[in-house]
N, C-alpha and C positions, 0 to 999 in steps of 0.2 A: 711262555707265551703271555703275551697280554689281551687274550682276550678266548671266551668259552672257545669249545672245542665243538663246531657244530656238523661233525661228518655226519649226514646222515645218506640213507640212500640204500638199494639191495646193492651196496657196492663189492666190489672181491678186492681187498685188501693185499698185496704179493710182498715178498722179502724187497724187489726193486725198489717201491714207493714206500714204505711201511715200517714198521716197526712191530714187525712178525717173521715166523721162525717158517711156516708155509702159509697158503692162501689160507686168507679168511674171507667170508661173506657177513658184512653187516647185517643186522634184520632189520626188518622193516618199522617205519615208524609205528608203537602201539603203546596206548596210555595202561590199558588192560593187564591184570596181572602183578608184579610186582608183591609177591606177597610167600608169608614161610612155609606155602607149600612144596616153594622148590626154592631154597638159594643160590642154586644153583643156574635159573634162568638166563636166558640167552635174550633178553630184552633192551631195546634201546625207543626213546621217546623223544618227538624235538614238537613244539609247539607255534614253532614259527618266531620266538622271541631270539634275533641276532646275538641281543646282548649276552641273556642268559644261556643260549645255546644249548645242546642237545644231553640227557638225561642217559644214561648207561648201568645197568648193572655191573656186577663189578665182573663176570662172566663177559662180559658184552667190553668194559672198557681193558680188559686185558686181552680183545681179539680170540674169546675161545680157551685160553689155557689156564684162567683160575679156575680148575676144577676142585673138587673134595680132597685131591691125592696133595695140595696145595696148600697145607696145613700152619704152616709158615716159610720166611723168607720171601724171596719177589720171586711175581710170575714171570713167565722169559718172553712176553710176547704185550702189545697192548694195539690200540686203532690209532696212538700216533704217529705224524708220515716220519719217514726214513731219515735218519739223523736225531730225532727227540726220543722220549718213554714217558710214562708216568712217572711221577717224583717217586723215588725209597721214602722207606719211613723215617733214616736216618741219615745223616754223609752227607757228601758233593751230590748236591742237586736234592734234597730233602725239604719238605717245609720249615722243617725245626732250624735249619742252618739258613736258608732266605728271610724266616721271621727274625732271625736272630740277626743277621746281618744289616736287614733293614731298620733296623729298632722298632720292628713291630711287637707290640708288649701285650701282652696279656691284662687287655683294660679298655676301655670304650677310648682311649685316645687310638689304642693298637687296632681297633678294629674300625675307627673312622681312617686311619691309615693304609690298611689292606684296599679298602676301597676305591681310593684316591687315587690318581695318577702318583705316577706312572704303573701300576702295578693291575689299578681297577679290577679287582674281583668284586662282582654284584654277588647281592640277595637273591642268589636262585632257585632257593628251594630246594624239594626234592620230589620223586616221583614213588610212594607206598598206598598199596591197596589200591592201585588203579585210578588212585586222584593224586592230584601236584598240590603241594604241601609249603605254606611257609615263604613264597614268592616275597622278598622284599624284607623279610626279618630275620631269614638262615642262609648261611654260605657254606654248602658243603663238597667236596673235595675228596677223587679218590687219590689212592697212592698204589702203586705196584705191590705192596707186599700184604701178606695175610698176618693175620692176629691171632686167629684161630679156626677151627672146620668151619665158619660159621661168619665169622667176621674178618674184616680186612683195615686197615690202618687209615685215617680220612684228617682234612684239616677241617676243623668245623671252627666258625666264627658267628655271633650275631652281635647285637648291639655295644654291650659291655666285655667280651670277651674273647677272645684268641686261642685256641687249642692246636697247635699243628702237627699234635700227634694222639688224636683220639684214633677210634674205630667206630667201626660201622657195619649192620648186617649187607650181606652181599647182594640180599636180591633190590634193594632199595633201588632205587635210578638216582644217580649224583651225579653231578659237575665232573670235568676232567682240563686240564689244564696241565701241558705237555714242557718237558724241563729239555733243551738241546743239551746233547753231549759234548764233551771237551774240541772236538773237531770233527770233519769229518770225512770218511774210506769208502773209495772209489774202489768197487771189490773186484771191478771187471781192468781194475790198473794193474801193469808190470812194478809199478815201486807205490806203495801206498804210506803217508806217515800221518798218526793222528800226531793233533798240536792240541796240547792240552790248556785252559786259560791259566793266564798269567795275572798275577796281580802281587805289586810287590812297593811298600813305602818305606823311603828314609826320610823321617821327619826330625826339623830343628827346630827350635824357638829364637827368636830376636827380639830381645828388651833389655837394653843394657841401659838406657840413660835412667839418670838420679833422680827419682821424683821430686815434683814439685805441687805443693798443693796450690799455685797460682794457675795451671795449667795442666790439661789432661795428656796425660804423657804417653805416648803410641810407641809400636811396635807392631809385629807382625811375628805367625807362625808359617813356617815356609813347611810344604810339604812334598816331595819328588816321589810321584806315581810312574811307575813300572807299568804298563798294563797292554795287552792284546784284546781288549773283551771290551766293553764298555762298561761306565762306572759311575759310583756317587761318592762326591769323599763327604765323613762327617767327621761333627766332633763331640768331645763328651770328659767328663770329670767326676772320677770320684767324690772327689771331695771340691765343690765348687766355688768357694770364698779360696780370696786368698789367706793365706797365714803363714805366722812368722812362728821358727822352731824357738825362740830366745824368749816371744811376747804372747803368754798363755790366753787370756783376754779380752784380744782386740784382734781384727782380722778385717779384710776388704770383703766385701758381697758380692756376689756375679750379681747383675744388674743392668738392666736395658737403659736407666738413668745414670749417666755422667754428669758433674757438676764440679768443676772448681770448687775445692774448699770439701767436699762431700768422700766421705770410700767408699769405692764402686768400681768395679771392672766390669769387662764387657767383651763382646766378637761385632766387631766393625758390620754394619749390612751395605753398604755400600763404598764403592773407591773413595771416596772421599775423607771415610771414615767420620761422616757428623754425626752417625745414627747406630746404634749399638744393640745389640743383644744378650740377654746373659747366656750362660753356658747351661747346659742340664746333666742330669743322672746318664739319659739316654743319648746314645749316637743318633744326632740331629744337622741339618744339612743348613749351609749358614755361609752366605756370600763369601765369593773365593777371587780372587785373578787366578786366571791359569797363563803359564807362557810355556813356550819352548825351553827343554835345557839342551840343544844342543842336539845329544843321542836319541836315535830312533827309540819311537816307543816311550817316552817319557816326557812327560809334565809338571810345569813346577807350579801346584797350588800355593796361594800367597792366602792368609788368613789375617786382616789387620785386629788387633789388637791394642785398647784403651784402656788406662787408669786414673783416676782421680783420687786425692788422700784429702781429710783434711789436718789442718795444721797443729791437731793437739796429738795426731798418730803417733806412740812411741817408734824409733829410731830401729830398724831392724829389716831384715830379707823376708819379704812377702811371696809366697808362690805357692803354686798346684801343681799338679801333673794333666795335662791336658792329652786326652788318645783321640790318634785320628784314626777315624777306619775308614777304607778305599772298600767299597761292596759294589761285586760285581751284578749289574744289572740281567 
């Protein structure tokens, strides 16, 4: 989901609508409480704020069944609707595999990214000892699975930092933010089939012509996405200069600056390809074409690519290894 999860209400939660095993009844909004004399509380809080949206125990975000006996693994039940759950701590659908995919990094760039479109997780605080806490400087997050009698597994982020697999005591009130599953079964159908996402690249490179350092010599990475789900493609480089295995020495720069006569590569920002980027460590999202190839289900990203040398470069094969990753939204 993209945005808090603000059930609130004495609602009765059923297997039809829900993401529960029998009815559950919401409780009612209350700030009160929240505290180690019971972890175990069945408390939920909403403030009226959309964005931040409504505060749960971890009893209360797992619909009733993180009890005590619940010591680890995920609970089987949670408050979201029918077809989503709370994220695992690990795997398909985990924080740790969405920050990872996103190149959300563990660093105030990863955490002014979490933020941002398309993903917008806010500063919402949390709800301990019957006050709300942190509004605007913590983003905290349950997950379906326990840590221990006590604690349960959370993504916590603030200014400078990214954790997508901390913990958390249970009776606290956090954020909930619901992961959809691979497809989804109609339980009351004669033939039911989940479809699970697809997401699959074959990627080439195209640079063949002879540089020249009177001109900046283009090409392009072409890259053919497989996909059923929706997507971002990035790209990224180990090792982000180019270099040559023959010329220990000297080597091209990634480089937002192209210049005749100058070494610098770069990732094209626009079709035209005047205006360049350089490449980074992290998987980063970087002006594409997309077209049809043809086959259902598949798109061919077009990535232009720029070099400039200048004229005194020893004579040699310059290159990287550039990885695209297709991350499903």
């Amino acid at each position: 989901m993209t945005q808090n999860l603000r059930l609130v209400g004495e609602k009765t939660l059923t297997p039809a609508d829900s993401d529960v095993v029998s009815d559950y009844t919401l409780p009612a909004s209350d700030i009160n409480g929240y505290n180690a004399s019971n972890y175990y509380a069945n408390q939920m809080y909403y403030a009226g704020d959309e964005t931040n949206g409504a505060y749960y125990s971890w009893t209360a975000a797992t619909a009733g069944t993180g009890t005590s006996s619940v010591t680890s693994g995920d609970a089987p039940s949670s408050v979201c609707p029918k077809g989503w759950k709370l994220p695992p701590n690990s795997g398909n659908g985990s924080y740790t595999n969405f920050t990872s995919a996103a190149g959300i990094t563990n660093s105030p760039d990863g955490s002014n990214k979490i933020r941002s479109a398309p993903y917008n997780f806010p500063y919402a605080g949390y709800v301990d000892n019957g006050s709300l806490y942190n509004v605007g400087s913590d983003g905290v997050y349950w997950s379906r699975t326990a840590n221990s009698t006590n604690y349960a597994y959370i993504l916590y982020f603030y200014s400078s930092t990214v954790y997508p697999a901390s913990n958390g005591t249970r009776y606290v009130g956090r954020s909930v933010r619901c992961v959809a599953l691979g497809g989804s079964l109609e339980e009351d159908s004669n033939v039911a089939v989940r479809v699970q996402p697809v997401l699959t690249i074959d990627a080439t490179t195209d640079m063949k012509e002879l540089a020249s350092a009177a001109t900046i010599t283009t090409g392009s990475i072409s890259a053919t996405i497989s996909a059923n789900t929706a997507y971002q493609v990035m790209l990224s480089a180990d090792q982000t200069s180019l270099k040559s295995a023959t010329v220990t020495d000297t080597e091209i720069p990634a480089s937002s600056t192209l210049q005749p006569g100058t070494n610098a590569w770069g990732i094209a920002t626009n079709a035209e390809a005047t205006a360049y980027a350089a490449i980074t460590n992290s998987p980063t999202v970087y002006y594409s074409s997309a077209t049809g190839s043809g086959t259902p289900g598949q798109t061919v990203h077009q990535f232009g690519i720029g070099a400039s040398i200048s004229p005194a470069l020893p004579a040699g094969t310059y290159s990287t290894v550039v990885t695209v990753t297709a991350a499903a939204l």
